[in-house]
C-alpha positions in Angstrom: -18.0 36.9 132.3 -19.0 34.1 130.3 -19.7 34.3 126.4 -22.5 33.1 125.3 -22.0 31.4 122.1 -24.9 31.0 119.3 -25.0 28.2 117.5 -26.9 28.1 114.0 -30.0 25.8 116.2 -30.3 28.5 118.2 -30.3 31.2 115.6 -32.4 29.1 113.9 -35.3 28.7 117.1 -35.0 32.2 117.9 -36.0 33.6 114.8 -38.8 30.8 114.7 -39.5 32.1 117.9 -39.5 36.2 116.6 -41.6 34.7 113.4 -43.9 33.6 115.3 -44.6 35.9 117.6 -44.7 38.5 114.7 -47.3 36.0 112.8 -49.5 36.4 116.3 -49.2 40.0 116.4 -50.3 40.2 112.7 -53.5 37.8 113.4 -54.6 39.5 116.2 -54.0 43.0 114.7 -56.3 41.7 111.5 -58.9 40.3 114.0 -59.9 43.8 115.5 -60.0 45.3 112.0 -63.7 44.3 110.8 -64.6 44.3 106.7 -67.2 46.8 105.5 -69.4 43.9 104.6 -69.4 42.6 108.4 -69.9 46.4 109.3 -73.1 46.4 107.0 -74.3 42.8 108.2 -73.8 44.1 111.8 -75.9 47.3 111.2 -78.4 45.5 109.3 -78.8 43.0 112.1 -79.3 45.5 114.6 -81.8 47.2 112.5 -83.7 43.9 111.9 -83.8 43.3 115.9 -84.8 47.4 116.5 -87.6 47.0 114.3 -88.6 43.2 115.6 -88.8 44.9 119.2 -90.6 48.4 117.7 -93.5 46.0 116.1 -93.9 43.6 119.4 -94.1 47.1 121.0 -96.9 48.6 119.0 -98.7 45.3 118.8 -98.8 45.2 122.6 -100.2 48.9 122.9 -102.9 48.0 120.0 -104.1 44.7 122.2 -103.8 47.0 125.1 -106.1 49.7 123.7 -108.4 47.2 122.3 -108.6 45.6 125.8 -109.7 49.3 127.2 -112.5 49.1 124.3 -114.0 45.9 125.0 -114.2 46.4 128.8 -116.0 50.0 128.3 -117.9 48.0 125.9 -118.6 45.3 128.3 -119.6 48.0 130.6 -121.9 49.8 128.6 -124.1 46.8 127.7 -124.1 45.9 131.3 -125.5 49.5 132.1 -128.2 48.7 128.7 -129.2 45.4 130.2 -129.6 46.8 133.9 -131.5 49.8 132.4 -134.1 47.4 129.7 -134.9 45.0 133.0 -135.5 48.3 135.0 -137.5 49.7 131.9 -139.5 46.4 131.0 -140.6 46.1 135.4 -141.7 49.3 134.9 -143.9 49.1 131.4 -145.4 45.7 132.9 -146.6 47.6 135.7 -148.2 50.6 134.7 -149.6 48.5 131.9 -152.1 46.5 134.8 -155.3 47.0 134.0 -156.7 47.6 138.0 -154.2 50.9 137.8 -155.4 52.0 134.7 -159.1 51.4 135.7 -157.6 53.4 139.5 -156.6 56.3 137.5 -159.4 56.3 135.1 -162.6 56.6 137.6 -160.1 58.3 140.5 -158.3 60.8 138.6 -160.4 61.6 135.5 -163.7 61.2 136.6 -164.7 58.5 134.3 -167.9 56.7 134.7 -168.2 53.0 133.5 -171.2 52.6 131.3 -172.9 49.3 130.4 -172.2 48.0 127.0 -174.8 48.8 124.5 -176.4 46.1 122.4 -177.0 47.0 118.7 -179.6 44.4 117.9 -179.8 43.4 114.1 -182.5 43.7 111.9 -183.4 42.4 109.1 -183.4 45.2 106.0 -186.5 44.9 104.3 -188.5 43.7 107.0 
C-alpha cells in the first residue's frame, strides 16, 4: 500500500475546506430560523391582505344588492307608468261629453230643458 503523506498545504486546504463547509451549514441553519419580528410582520401582512380581500368582498355584495334595488325599482316605475297611461286613456274617455249626455237621457231618464232667461229690471221702476 502506499502512504499517503500530508503535507502542512494540505492540512492547511482541508481544514479551509471543513471551515467552510461548517460556515455553510451554520448560514443555512440560521436562514430557516425566522426572528419574532419577521414572524409578526409576516402575520400582520397576512392580516392586512385577509381584510383587503374581506372589504372587496362585502363591497361587491353591497353593489350587488343595490343592483337588485334599482332594477325592482326600475320595475316598479315601469308598472306606475304603464298603469297612469292606462288610467289617464281611461279618465279622457269617460270624461266625453256625448257619453255623459248617453248616460244621462238613456240611463237616468233626464230630460234636456231650454235655458231660462232671467230678464233684468230695473228696481224702482
Amino acid at each position: 500500500m502506499l502512504a499517503t503523506k500530508h503535507t502542512a498545504a494540505d492540512t492547511q486546504r482541508l481544514n479551509h475546506v471543513e471551515q467552510h463547509h461548517e460556515s455553510q451549514r451554520l448560514t443555512k441553519s440560521r436562514q430557516k430560523q425566522w426572528s419574532f419580528a419577521d414572524k409578526v410582520t409576516i402575520l400582520g401582512g397576512i392580516v392586512v391582505c385577509t381584510a383587503a380581500v374581506w372589504f372587496l368582498g362585502s363591497v361587491g355584495a353591497r353593489i350587488d344588492s343595490m343592483n337588485y334595488s334599482i332594477d325592482s325599482l326600475q320595475s316598479q316605475v315601469q308598472q306606475s307608468a304603464a298603469e297612469n297611461a292606462s288610467l289617464t286613456a281611461q279618465a279622457d274617455s269617460l270624461q266625453q261629453p256625448a257619453r255623459i249626455l248617453g248616460i244621462a237621457f238613456g240611463k237616468l231618464h233626464m230630460q234636456y230643458k231650454p235655458p231660462v232667461q232671467i230678464g233684468s229690471t230695473a228696481a224702482g221702476q
